[in-house]
N, C-alpha and C positions, 0 to 999 in steps of 0.2 A: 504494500500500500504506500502510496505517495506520502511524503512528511506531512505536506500541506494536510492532506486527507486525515491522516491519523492524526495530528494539531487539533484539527477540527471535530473530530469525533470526540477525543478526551476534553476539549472545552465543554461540549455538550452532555458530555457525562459529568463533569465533575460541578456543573452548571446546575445542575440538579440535585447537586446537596448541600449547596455554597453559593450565596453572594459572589455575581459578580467580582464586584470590588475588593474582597477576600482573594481572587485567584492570583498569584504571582507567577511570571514567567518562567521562573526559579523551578517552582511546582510542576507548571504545564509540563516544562522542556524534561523535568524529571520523571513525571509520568508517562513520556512517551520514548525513553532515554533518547534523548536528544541533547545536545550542548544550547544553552544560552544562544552563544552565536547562529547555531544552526537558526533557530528560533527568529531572530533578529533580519535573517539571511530573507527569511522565506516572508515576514512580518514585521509592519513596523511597530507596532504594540500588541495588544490583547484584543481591543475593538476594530482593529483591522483584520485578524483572525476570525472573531465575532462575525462583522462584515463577509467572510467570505462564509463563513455558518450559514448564514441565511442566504447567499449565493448560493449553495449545495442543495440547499434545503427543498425538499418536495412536499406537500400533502395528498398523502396516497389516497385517493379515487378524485382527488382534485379534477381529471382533466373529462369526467364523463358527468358534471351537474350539467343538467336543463332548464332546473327552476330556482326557485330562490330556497323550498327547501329544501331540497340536495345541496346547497350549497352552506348554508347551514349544518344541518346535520353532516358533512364534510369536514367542513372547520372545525364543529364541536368534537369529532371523534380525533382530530390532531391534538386540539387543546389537552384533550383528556389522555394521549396517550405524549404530550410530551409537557404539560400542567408545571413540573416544577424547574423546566427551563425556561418557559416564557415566562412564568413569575418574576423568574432572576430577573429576565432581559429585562420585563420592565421596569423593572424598581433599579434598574441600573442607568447609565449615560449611555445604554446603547436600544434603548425605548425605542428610539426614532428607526431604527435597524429592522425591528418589529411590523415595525408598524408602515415601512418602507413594503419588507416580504408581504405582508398582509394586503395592503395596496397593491400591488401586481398580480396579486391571485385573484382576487375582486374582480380588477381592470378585464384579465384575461377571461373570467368567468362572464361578467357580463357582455364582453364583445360576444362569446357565445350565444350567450339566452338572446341576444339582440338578433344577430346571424340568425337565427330558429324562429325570431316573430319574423321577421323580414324575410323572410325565406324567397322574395321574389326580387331580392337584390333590389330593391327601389332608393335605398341607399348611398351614397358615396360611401367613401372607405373615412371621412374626417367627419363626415355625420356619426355615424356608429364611433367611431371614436370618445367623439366630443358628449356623447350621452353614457359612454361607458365611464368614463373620465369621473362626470359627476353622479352618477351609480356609486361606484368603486371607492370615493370619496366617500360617498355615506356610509359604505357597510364597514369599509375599515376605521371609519372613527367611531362608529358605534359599535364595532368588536370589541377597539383595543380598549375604548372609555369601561366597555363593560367588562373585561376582564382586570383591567387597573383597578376598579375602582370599588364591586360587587365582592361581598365577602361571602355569600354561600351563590354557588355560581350554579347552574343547570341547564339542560338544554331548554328547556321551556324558559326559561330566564331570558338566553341570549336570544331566542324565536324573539320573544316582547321586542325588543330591541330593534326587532325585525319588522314590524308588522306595518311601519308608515311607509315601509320599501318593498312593495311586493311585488307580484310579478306584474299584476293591473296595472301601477301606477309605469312599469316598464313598456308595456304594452301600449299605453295611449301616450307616452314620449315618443316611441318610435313611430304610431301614426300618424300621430301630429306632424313631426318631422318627415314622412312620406309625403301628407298630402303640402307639407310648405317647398318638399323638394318639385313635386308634380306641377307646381305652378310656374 
């Protein structure tokens, strides 16, 4: 396995039993036997390693949601199967890192469900953009606010969350936006 790669696995391990701010490179580089330098070579800190974490990072069945609950219930089974590294992340300086990955899946998810109402390409490609844009917006600040900030968390919790975002209000964006492109 690449250094970069096992770096990155051991942050996300040891990320789930420890603050952030707690891990020292000293540690990392010893948990993966690596030298300092090695570490240094490949990284320029910890949040840059962090950084490529969420670069690597996949949410498995991510890439077959259709609706806004598959997407959901998608998100919620990552949280749950990785719960006490995103905790770190956010309660750390690398939040924004989070909430970056979180945004791109969003983005990428909803150019889908858009792609599926449109199905007749009436679209340009900066139209569906431009509405995925502020979709992807919503859901990832209302993820990350609700996982920051809710202390008994659930999947029906994160739905609520959900419910002024639904697939409706997707749907009459996009035709609105057909019938302003049709003219």
């Amino acid at each position: 396995m690449k250094t970069e790669h096992e770096l990155a696995r051991a942050l996300k391990e040891m990320m789930s039993s420890q603050p952030l701010d707690t891990i020292s490179v000293v540690d990392l580089s010893n948990k993966c036997n690596v030298s300092r330098k090695t570490f240094y070579y490949h990284y320029h800190d910890i949040y840059d390693l962090l950084t490529q974490v969420f670069l690597d990072e996949k949410i498995p069945g991510g890439n077959n949601v259709e609706s806004l609950t598959d997407l959901v219930v998608v998100v919620w089974r990552y949280y749950k199967a990785n719960e006490a590294f995103i905790l770190a992340t956010l309660s750390s300086a690398g939040k924004d890192l989070f909430e970056e990955f979180i945004y791109n899946y969003f983005y990428t998810a909803s150019l889908k469900i858009i792609a599926h109402i449109d199905e007749n390409r009436k679209l340009n490609t900066n139209m569906r953009k431009n509405i995925a844009r502020f979709y992807a917006s919503g859901y990832s600040h209302s993820l990350v606010y609700y996982l920051a900030n809710y202390k008994n968390k659930s999947l029906e919790g994160l739905s609520n969350c959900f419910m002024f975002l639904n697939s409706t209000n997707i749907e009459k964006s996009v035709q609105k936006a057909v019938k302003l492109a049709e003219k």
